[in-house]
C-alpha positions in Angstrom: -22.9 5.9 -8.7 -19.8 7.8 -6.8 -16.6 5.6 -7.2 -14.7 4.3 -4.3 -11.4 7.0 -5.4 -14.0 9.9 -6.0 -15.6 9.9 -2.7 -12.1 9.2 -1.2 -11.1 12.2 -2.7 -14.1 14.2 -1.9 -13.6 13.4 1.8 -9.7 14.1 1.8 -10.3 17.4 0.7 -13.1 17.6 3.0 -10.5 17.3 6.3 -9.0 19.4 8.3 -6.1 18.5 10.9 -4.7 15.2 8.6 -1.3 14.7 9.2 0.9 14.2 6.1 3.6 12.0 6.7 5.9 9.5 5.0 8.0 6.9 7.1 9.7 3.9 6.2 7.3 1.3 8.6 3.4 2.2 7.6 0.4 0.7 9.1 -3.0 0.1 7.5 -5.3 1.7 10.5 -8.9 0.3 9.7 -12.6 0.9 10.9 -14.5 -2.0 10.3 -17.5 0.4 9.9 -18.5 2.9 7.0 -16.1 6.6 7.0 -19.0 8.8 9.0 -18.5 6.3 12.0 -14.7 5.4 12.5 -14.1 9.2 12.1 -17.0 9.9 14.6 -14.5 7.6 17.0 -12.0 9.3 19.5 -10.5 6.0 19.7 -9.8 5.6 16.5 -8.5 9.3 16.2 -6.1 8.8 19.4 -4.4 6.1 17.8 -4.4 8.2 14.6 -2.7 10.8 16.4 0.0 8.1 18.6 1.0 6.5 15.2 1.5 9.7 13.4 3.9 10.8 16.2 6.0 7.8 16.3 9.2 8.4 14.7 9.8 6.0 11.7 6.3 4.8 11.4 3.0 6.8 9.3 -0.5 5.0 9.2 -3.3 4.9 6.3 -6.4 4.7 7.0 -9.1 2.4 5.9 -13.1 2.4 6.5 -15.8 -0.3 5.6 -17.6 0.9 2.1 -20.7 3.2 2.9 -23.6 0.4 3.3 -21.8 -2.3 4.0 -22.4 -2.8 7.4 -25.9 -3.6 6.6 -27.2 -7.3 6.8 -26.8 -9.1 3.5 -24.4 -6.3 1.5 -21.0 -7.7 0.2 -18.1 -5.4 -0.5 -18.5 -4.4 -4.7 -14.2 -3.2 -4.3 -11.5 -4.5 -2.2 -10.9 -2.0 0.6 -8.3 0.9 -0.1 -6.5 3.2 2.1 -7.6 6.4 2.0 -4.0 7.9 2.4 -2.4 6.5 -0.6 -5.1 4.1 -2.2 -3.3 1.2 -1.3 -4.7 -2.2 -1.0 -4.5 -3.6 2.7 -2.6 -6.6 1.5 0.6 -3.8 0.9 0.7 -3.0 4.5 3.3 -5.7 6.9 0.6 -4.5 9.3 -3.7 -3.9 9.6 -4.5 -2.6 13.0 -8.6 -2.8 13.2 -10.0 -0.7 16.0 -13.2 -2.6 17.3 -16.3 -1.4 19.0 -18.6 -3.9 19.5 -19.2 -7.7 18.7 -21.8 -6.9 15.4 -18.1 -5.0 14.0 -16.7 -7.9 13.4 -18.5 -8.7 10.3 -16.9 -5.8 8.7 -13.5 -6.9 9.6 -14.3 -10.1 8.1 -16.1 -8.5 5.1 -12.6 -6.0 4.8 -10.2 -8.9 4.9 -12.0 -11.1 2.8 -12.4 -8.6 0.0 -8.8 -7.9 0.4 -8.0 -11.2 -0.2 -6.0 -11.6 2.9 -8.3 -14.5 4.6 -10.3 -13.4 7.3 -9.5 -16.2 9.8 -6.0 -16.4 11.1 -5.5 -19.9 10.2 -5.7 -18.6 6.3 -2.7 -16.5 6.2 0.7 -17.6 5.9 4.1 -15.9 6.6 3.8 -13.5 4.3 0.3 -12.4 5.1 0.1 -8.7 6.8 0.2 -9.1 10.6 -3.7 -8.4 12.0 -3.5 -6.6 15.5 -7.0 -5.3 17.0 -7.7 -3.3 20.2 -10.6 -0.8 20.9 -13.7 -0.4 23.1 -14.7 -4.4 22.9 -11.6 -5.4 24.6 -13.0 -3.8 28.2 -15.5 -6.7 27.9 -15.1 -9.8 25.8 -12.9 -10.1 22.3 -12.5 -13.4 22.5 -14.9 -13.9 19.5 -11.8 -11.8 17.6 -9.6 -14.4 18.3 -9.6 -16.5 15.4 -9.4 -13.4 13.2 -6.0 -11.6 14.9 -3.3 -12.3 15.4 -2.8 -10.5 18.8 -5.2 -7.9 20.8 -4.1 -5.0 22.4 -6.5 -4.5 25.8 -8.0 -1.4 26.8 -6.6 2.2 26.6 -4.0 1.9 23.9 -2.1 5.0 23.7 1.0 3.7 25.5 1.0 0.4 23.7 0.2 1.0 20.1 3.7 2.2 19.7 6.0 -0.2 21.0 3.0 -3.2 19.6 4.0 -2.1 16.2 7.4 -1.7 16.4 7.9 -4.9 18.0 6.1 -6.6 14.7 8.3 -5.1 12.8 11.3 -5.3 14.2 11.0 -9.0 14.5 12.7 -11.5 12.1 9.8 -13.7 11.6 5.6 -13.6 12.7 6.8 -16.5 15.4 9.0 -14.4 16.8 6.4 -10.9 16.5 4.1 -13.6 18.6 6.8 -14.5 20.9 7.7 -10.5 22.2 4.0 -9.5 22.0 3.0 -12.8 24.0 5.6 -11.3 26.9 4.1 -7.9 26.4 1.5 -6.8 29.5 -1.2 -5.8 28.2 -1.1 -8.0 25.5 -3.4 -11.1 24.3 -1.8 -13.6 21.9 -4.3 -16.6 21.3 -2.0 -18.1 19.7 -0.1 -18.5 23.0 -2.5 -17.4 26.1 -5.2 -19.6 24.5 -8.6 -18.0 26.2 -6.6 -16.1 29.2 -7.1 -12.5 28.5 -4.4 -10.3 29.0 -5.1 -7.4 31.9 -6.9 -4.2 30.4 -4.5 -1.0 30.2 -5.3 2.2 31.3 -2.9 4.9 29.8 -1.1 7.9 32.1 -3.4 10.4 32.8 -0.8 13.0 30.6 -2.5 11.6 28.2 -5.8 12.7 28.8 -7.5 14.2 26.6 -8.6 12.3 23.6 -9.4 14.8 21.1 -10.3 15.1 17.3 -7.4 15.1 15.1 -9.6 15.2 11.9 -12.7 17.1 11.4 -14.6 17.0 8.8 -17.9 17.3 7.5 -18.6 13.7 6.7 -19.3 12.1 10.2 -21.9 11.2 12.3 -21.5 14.6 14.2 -20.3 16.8 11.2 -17.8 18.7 12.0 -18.3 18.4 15.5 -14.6 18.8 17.8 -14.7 16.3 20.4 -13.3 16.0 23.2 -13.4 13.8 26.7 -13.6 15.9 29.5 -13.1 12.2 31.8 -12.3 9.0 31.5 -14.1 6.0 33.2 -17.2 6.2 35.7 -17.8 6.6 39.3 -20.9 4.9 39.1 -21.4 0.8 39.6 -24.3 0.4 37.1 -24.3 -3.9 37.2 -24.7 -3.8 33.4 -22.3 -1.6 32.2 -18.7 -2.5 31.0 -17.2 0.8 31.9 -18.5 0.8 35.9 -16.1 2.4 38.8 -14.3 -1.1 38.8 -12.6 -0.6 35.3 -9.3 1.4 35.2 -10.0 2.8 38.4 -13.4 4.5 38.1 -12.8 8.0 36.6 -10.2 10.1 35.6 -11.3 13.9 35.0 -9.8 16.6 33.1 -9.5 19.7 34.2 -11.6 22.2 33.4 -8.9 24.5 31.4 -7.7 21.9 29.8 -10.9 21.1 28.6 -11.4 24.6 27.6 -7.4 25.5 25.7 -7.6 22.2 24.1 -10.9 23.1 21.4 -9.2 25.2 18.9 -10.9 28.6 18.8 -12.8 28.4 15.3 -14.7 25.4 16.6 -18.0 26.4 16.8 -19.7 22.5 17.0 -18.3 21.0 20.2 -18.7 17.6 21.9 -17.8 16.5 25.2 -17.2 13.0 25.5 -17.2 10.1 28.3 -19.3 7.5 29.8 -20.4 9.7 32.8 -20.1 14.0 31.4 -22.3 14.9 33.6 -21.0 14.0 36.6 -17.4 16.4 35.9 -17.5 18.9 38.9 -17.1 22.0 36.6 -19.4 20.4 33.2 -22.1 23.2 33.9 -19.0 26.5 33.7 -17.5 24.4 31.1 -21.0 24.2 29.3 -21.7 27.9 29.8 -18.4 29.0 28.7 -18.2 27.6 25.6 -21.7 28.7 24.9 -20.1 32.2 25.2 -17.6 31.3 22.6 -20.8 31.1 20.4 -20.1 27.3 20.5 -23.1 24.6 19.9 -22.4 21.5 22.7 -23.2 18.1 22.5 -23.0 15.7 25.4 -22.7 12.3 25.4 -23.7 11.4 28.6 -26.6 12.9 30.8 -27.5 11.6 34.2 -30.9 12.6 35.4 -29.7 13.1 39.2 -27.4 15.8 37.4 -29.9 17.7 35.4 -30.2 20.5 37.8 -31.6 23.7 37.0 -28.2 25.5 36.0 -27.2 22.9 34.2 -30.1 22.5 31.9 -30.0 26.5 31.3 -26.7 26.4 30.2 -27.5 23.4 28.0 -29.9 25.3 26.5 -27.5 28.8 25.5 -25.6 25.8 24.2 -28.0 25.1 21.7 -29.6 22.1 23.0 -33.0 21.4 22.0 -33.3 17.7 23.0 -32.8 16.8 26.7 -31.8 13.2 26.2 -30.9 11.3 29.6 -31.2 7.3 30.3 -34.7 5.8 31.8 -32.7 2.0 31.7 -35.0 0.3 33.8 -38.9 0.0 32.6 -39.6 0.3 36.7 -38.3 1.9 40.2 -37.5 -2.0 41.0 -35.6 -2.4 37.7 -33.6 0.5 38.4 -32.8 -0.5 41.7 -31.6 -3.9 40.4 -29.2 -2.5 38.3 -28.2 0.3 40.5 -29.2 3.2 38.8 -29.5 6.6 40.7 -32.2 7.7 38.7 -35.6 8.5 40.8 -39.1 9.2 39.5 -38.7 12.7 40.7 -35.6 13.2 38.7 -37.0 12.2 35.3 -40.3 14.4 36.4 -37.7 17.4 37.2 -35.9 16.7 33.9 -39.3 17.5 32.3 -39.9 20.4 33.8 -36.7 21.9 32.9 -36.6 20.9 29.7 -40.1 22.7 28.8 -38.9 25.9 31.1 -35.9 26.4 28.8 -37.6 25.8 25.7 -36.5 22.2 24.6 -38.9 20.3 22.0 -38.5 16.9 23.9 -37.3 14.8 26.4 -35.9 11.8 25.0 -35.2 8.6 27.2 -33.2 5.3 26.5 -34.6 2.1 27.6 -33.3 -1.4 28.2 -36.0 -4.2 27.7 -35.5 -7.8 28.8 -33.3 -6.9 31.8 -33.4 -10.0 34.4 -36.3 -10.7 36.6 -38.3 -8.0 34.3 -42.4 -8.9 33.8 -45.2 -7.2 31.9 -46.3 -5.4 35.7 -42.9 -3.4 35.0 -43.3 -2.7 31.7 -46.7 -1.0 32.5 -45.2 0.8 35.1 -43.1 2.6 32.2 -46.3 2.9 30.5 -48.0 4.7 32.8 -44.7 7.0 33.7 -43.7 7.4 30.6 -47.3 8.9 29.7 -47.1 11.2 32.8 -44.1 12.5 31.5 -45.3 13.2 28.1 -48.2 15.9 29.5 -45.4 17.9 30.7 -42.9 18.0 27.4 -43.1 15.6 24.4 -41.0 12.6 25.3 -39.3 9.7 23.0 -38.5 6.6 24.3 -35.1 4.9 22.1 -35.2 1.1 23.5 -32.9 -1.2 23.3 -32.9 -4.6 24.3 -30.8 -6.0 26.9 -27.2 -8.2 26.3 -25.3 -8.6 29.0 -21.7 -8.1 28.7 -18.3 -10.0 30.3 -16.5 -8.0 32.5 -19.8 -6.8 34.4 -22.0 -8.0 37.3 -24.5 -9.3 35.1 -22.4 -11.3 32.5 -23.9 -14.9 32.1 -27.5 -13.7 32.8 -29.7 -15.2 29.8 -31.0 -13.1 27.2 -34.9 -12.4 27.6 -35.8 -13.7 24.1 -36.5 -12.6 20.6 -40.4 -13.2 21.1 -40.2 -12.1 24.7 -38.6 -8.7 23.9 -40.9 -8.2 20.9 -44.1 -9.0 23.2 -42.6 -6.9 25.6 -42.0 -4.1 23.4 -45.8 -4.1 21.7 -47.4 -4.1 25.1 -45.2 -0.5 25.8 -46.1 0.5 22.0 -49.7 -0.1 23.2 -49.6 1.4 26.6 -48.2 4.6 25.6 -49.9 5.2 21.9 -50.8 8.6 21.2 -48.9 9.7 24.5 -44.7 9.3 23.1 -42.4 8.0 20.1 -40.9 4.6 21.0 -38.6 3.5 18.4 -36.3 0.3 19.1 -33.4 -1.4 18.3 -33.5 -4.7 16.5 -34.0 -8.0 18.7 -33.2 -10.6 16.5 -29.4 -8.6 16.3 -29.2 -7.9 20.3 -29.6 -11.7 20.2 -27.0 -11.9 17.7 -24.7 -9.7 19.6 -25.6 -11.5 22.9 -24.1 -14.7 21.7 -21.2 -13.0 20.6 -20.8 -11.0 23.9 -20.7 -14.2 26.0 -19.2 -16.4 23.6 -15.6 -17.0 22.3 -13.5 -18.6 19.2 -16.7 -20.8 18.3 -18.9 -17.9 18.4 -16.5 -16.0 16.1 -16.3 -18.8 13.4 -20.4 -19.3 13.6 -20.4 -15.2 12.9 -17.7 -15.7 10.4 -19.2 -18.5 8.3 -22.6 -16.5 8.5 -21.0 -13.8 6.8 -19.7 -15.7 4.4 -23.0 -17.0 3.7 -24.8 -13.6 3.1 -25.1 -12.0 6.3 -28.5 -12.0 6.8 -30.3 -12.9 10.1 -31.2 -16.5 8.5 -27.3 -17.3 8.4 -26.6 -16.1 11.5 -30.2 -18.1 13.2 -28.5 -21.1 11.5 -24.8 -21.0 12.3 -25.6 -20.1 15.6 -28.0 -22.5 16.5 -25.5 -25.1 15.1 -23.2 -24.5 17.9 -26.4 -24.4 20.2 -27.9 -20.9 20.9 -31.2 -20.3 20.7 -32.9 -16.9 20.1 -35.9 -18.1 22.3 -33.8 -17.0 25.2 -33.6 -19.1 28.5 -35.7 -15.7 31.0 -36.1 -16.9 34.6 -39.4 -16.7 36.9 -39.3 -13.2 36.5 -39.2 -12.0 40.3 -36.3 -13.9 41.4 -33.8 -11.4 42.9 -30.4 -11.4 41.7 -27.3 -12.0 43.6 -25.2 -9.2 42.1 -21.3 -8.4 43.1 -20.2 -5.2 44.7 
């Protein structure tokens, strides 16, 4: 078995683009996921990059062990930066960049292994100072609350900078807490209680976020990425990132998409919650497929797959046309405000086969409100269609709604709903397309946490602290009176849903 220094020291000289710097203020940066995620994060690479380039301070970074984000795994050795192999307790501050709610057992694994104390109320003056920002904050981190000691909301590029240096040049963690607590931007529970802060959306001169690091060890080995926009036009009701956040989006222009992916790049990925929809995405594909680049997008809407478009996706090495289905039915997707049409997906498969793609792959939400077996066997039968054109996969997901979105509060369909649901399209479409899901027992998990606050976090907490398994997380969380049964409604009921 590797040791935790070897594979550090297998990665570091792995890297290309760390910055080496010594300051007298450093910050522990930490990923509460394994090394091939946090590094597969622009987030966490921006504020990489930020805290590298403010004068006086240098950061370390520090990543969940490999494996223990699964249920039921403890930490074997206290986390260590990678950096200088320090433990986090030697840091005055541990900035944890956070995804998404299930994330926040790693933080508690990281802290707790670092002897620290996970929960805020466990350290003492002398304790590092916990800060946390990151994608979770555009919806709900109030379940972090009890961990942190403040949260920095939304686009942190500005902030991260004068956060830190207002920790440390304070005389005492009262006084941190007092400056932060004026700071916009800026949630202290300790003084704004459950009031959230307002989220932050950085100058656009900041656009892009890029990779500083690459390296082979990622999701995406060494894959440059890049966002060519910021935010979404669209006003999809279950989506955190909607035209309503930070003012819709922000693009990039297309040359400074183009200068900013250094010229031995030859794996490229273009990043944002709507790609497709950049103006110039199909000359910025076909351009960098003249560079002899391979392009990945992270985003494809099927209204946008149009016949240029998919045959510069192919010289740019694609082989998958992956786009988003959502809805199991035209009704569905109408609910939710989706765009896409029958005749889009059906176009999608054309194109996809005419350029010499192996499959079309489609994501899926199941247990969206006012959902019933008739819609699921619409998808069926679509889905089926589909597949006598091209192969098609189906990657399902089931459905949590989110705070900060038209359709926060709505229940969650159920465990055995979502599971009945999910056989009956395994059945329907048998022989016809590959339907793999995500678990439901953890979207319910994550659904709790999604709508809940400080409560919900301890629950999670003392479930971790238990073994992490779904059992101690069914039990905590029942405790404090959430059922996994779900609470679906009549099923046809139409929802009142804000512009």
């Amino acid at each position: 078995m590797v040791s935790q220094e070897q594979l550090i020291r297998e990665r570091l000289a792995d890297e290309v683009g760390r910055i080496e710097k010594d300051a007298p203020h450093r910050v522990a940066l930490a990923y509460p996921s394994p090394y091939t995620v946090g590094m597969s994060s622009l987030g966490f690479q921006s504020i990489y990059a930020q805290l590298q380039a403010k004068p006086g301070f240098a950061c370390e970074r520090a990543f969940l062990a490999d494996g223990a984000d699964r249920p039921g795994v403890e930490l074997a050795e206290a986390p260590v930066t990678y950096e200088g192999r320090r433990p986090l307790g030697d840091f005055p501050i541990i900035a944890f960049s956070v995804a998404y709610e299930i994330e926040l057992a790693g933080l508690v694994k990281m802290l707790d292994a670092a002897r620290i104390g996970a929960l805020r109320s466990e350290r003492d003056e002398h304790a590092p100072f916990v800060l946390a920002g990151g994608p979770l904050t555009f919806s709900n981190p109030l379940p972090l609350a009890p961990f942190v000691d403040a949260i920095v909301m939304g686009e942190a590029e500005e902030l991260v900078g004068p956060v830190v240096e207002a920790i440390t040049s304070a005389s005492s963690r009262a006084e941190a807490l007092e400056v932060l607590a004026q700071m916009e931007h800026v949630y202290v529970p300790e003084h704004h209680g459950t009031k959230l802060a307002t989220i932050a959306a950085c100058d656009n001169a900041l656009l892009p976020a890029k990779t500083t690091i690459r390296t082979p060890h990622t999701e995406l080995s060494n894959m440059f990425l890049i966002e060519t926009e910021r935010g979404c036009s669209r006003g999809c009701t279950y989506c955190v990132m909607r035209r309503s956040t930070n003012g819709g989006m922000r693009l990039v222009p297309k040359d400074v998409v183009l200068d900013s992916i250094p010229t031995d790049c030859r794996r490229v990925g273009l990043v944002g919650a709507a790609v497709s929809d950049h103006p110039k995405i199909t000359e910025i594909v076909t351009e960098l497929a003249g560079r002899g680049c391979s392009v990945g997008l992270s985003s494809l809407r099927p209204d946008r797959l149009r016949e240029e478009f998919v045959e510069a996706l192919a010289k740019a090495g694609y082989r998958t046309l992956t786009t988003a289905l959502d809805g199991a039915s035209e009704r569905l997707r109408d609910t939710i405000e989706r765009r896409g049409r029958e005749k889009h997906y059906e176009r999608a498969a054309e194109r996809a086969k005419r350029y010499g793609m192996n499959r079309l792959k489609l994501y899926l939400m199941i247990g969206l409100p006012t959902e019933t077996d008739d819609d699921i066997d619409e998808c069926a039968d679509f889905v089926g269609g589909l597949s006598k054109i091209v192969p098609v996969a189906l990657g399902i997901a089931p459905f949590c709604a989110k705070r900060n979105t038209p359709l926060d509060r709505q229940p969650f369909a159920g465990v055995d709903v979502v599971a009945s649901r999910l056989k009956r399209l395994r059945k329907g479409l048998r022989g016809r397309a590959e339907v793999r899901s995500t678990s439901a027992r953890w979207a319910w998990v994550e659904y709790v946490l999604a709508q809940g606050g400080e409560r919900e976090g301890l629950a999670f907490a003392r479930a971790v602290r238990s073994g992490g398994k779904f059992s101690d997380y069914r039990r905590e969380l029942e405790a404090i009176g959430a059922s996994p049964k779900g609470t679906p409604g009549d099923g046809r009921t139409r929802l009142a849903i804000a512009p």
